[in-house]
C-alpha positions in Angstrom: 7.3 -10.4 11.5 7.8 -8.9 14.8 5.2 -7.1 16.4 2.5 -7.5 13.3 -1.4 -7.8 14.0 -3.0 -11.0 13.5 -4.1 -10.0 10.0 -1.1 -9.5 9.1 0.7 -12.4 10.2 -2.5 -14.4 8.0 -2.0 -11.9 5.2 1.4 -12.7 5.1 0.7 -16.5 5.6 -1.8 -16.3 2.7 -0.1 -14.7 -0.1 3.3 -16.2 0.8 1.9 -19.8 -0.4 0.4 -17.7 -3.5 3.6 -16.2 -4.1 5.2 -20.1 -4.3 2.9 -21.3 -7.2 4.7 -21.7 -10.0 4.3 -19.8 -13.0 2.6 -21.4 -16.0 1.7 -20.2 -19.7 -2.0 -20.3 -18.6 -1.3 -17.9 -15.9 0.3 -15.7 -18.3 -1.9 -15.7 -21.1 -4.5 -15.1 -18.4 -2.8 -12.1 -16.5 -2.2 -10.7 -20.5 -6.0 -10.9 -21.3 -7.0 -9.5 -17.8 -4.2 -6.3 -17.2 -2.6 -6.4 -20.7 1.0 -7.7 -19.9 2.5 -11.1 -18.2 3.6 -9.6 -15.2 3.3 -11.9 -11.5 0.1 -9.9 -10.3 -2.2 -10.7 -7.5 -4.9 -7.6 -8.2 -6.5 -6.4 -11.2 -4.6 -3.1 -12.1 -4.4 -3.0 -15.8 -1.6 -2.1 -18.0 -3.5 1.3 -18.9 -4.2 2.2 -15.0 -0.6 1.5 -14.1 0.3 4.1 -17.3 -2.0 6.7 -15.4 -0.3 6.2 -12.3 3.3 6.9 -13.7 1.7 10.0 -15.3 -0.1 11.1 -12.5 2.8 10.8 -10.2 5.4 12.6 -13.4 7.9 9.4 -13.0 10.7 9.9 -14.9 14.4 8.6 -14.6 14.9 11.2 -11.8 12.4 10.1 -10.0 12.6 7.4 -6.9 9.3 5.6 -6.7 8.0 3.6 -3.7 5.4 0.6 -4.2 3.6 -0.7 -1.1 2.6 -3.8 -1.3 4.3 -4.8 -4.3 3.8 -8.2 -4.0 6.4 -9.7 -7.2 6.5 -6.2 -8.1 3.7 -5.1 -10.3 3.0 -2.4 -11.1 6.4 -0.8 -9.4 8.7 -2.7 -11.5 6.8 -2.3 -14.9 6.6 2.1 -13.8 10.5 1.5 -13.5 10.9 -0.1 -17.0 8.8 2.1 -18.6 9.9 5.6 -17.4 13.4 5.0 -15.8 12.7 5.6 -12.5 14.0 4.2 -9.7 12.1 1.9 -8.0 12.0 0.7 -4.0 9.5 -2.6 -3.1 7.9 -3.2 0.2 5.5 -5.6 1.2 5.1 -8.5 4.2 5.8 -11.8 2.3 9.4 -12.8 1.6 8.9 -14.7 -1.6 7.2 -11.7 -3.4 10.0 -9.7 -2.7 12.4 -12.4 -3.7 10.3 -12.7 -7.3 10.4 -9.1 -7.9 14.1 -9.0 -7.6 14.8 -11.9 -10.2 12.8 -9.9 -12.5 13.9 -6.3 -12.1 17.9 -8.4 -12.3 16.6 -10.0 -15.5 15.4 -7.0 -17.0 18.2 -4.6 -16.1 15.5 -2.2 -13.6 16.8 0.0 -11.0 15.4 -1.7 -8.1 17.2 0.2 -4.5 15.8 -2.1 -2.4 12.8 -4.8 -1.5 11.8 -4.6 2.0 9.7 -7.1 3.9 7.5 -4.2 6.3 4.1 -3.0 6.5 2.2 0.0 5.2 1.3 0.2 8.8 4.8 1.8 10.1 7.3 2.1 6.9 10.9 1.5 7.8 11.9 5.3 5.7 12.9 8.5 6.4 10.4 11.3 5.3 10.7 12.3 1.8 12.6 9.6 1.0 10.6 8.9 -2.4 9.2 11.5 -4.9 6.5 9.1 -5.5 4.1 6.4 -3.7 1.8 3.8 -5.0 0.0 0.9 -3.4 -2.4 -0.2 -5.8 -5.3 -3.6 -5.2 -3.8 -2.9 -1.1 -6.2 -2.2 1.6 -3.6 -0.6 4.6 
């Protein structure tokens, strides 16, 4: 990525090769015991703190939410599901991006966009979103 800091460019390094392990049933029974739902995570937001967040933030199908960091799209793509929002993905590594689209297409979600950019300086106009959440992301 053009002009990113050295942490970013390992960042990006780092979860890219996370991002290309394949999924297994371990994984997934894992990921439902830990944040209560098989959904690609790489933090430790549960099911119930992702709930708050959509609550907090009044998502509805109105609404166009903006997840930083979104790795493969938790929790931005399970908000969408769940309240009909519209959702918009950012993060540094390509192959997140690329796994949160496949799943927002397979389960019919409103994904605008995934953008590969940093928290640092975000590609958008102001008040582009009604909402913003970056969650297990230190910016």
């Amino acid at each position: 990525m053009v002009g990113s800091s050295k942490d970013e460019q390992q960042a990006r390094a780092h979860f890219s090769e996370r991002y290309a392990t394949e999924r297994t049933t371990a994984l997934e029974d894992i990921e439902r015991r830990v944040i209560g739902a098989a959904w690609p995570s790489n933090g430790f937001t549960t099911v119930q703190q992702a709930y708050l967040l959509g609550e907090v933030v009044r998502l509805g199908p109105e609404k166009h939410l903006l997840d930083i960091g979104s790795g493969q799209g938790w929790p931005g793509l399970y908000l969408a599901k769940r309240t009909g929002c519209r959702v918009t993905l950012i993060d540094m590594p390509l192959e997140g991006l690329k796994t949160g689209l496949r799943r927002g297409e397979r389960e019919r979600i409103d994904v605008t966009g995934a953008v590969v950019g940093s928290a640092k300086s975000l590609p958008f106009a102001s008040e582009s979103f009604d909402a913003v959440i970056h969650t297990d992301v230190l910016c």
